[in-house]
Every structure is written in C-alpha cells, then in structure tokens.
N, C-alpha and C positions, 0 to 999 in steps of 0.2 A: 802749373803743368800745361805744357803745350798743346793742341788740339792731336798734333802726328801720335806723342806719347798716350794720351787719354786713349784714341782710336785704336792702339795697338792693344793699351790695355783689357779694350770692350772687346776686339777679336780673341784676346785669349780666355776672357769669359765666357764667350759666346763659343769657341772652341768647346771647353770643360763641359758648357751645357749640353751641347752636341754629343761628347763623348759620353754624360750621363743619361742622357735621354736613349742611347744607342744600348748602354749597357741595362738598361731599363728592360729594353722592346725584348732584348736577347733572353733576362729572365723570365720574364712573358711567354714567349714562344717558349722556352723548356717545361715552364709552369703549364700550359695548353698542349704540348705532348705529354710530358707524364699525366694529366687525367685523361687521357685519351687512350692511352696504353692501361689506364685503371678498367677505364670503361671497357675498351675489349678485353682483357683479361674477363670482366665482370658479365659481360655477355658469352664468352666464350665456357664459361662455369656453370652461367643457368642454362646454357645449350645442353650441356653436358647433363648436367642432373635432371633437367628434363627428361633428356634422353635415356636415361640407368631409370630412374624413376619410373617411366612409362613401360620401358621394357621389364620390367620387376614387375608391374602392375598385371602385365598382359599375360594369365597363365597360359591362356591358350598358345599360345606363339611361344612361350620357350618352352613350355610340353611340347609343342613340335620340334622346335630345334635338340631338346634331349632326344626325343625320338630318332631322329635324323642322327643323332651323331651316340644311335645306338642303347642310351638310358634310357630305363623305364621311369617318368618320371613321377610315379609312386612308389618306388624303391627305396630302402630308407636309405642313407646315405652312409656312405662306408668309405671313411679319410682317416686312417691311422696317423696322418701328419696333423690333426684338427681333435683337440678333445672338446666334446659336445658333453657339458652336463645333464645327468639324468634328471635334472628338473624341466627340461626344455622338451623332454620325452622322444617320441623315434622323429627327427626331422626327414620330410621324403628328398629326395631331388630337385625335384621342383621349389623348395621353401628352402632349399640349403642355395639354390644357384639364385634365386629372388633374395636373399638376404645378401646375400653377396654384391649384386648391384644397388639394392641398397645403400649398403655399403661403399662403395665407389662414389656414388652420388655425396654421400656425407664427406669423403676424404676431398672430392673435389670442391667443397663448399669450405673445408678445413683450410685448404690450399688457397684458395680465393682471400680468405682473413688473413692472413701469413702475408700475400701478396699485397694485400692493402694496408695494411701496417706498415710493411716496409716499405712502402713507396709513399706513407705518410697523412695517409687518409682514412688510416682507422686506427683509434688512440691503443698507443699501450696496454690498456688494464684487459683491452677487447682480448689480445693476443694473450696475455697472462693466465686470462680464466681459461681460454681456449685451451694453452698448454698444457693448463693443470685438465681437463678434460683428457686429449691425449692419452696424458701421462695412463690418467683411471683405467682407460681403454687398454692400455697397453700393461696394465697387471692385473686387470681381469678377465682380458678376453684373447682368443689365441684367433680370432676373426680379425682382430687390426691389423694383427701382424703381418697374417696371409694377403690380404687386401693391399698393405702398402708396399709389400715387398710384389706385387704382381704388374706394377700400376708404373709408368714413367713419372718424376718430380722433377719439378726448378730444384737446382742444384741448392738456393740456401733453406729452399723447405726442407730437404731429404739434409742437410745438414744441421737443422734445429729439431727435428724429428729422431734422426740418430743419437742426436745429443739425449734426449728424449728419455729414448730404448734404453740408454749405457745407465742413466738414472735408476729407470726401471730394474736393470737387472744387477746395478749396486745395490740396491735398498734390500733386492733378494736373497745377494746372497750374505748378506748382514746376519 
C-alpha cells in the first residue's frame, strides 16, 4: 500500500475518532443536564416541604391566618366533603389546616420520587413500594384525595397517580 492510500486511510480513522469522541462529549453534556434538572427538582421539593412543614409547625401564625380569614381556629372542623373518623375525635381548625400542609409536604416528597425514578436515578423497586403506599392512602383516607386534587402535578405524576385512583376504585367497587 502506498503512503497517499495509508494517509487517507488514517484520516478516515482519525475522522470516526473525531466523530466518536464528539458523540461521547454530547452524551456527557445530556448526562450533566439531566442531574442537574434532578438536582433542582430535588432542591425545589425540600424548598417546599420546608416550607408546608414549617408553616404546619407554627400554630401561632396560622391561628392568625384562620383568624384573619374569619375561623375560629378552635372550632372543630365542619367539611361534609371530608369524613373524619370518630377515632381521630373533634379535630379543631387549626389541626385539620396543619394536617393538610403536612400533607402537601408528604405529596411533594411523593412527587420528587416519581421524578427521580423517571429521570433514572432512583431504582424501580423505590417507586413500586411508594406506589403501593399511595395506593393504601387512597382507600383509606379521603385526605389524599383532597390534598392531590388541590395541588398542581407534572403531568406523568398526575398520570400514574390517576392510574392509581382508577385501581383504587376498581378493587371498590369489586
């Protein structure tokens, strides 16, 4: 073989390595964006439940906000759309709207796991146990349901969530 032929050949290696190395850097950079959109996702969730957690904490400060927007936040609570079992006894205002944020906090910690699974960095079995949790939530307590219908979703959470509910309320009415 010629030296012209050899030299073309090493340029067309040396091409492929270019285009491999190039195709490399591209998966890289996709790979260092999606954890980066994991990461804010994941800071944007403990933001959040911080924030429902702290304000659930603070009776004084939503005794005022019930005050302010008219409840007496020792009044027992009175939701004909909510059945409260008699084992939970008279819940006030105050312990029905702090369970409620609670609440919020837990759905966006729910929503966080859902979001990292699908993007590939929290295994399967994580989201599994989690769903079947949901599920429990959602045939024994009439607080999940209020909570998640109140609240904005990533459209494929509120789509494996609904999946969810339809479960729940096949098995019911079985």
């Amino acid at each position: 073989m010629d030296s012209s032929k050899l030299n073309d050949w090493l340029q067309v290696v040396g091409l492929f390595g270019v285009m491999a190395s190039m195709v490399f850097v591209g998966l890289q950079i996709k790979q260092d964006h999606d954890i980066a959109l994991a990461d804010a996702y994941q800071a944007r969730t403990a933001t959040l439940v911080e924030a429902f957690n702290a304000r659930a904490a603070n009776t004084e400060a939503l005794s005022a906000e019930l005050r302010v927007r008219g409840i007496n936040p020792n009044d027992p609570v009175k939701r004909p759309s909510l059945h409260i079992p008699e084992s939970a006894g008279v819940l006030t205002e105050l312990e029905y709207r702090a369970g409620i944020l609670t609440a919020l906090a837990t759905w966006q910690q729910w929503s966080n796991i859902h979001y990292q699974n699908e993007m590939g960095f929290m295994p399967d079995d994580n989201w599994l146990r989690l769903r079947s949790g949901i599920k429990r939530n959602f045939a024994e307590k009439e607080l999940a349901a209020k909570v998640y219908n109140s609240f904005s979703w990533r459209p494929t959470f509120r789509r494996d969530v609904d999946e969810i509910i339809a479960e729940v309320e096949s098995e019911k009415s079985e």
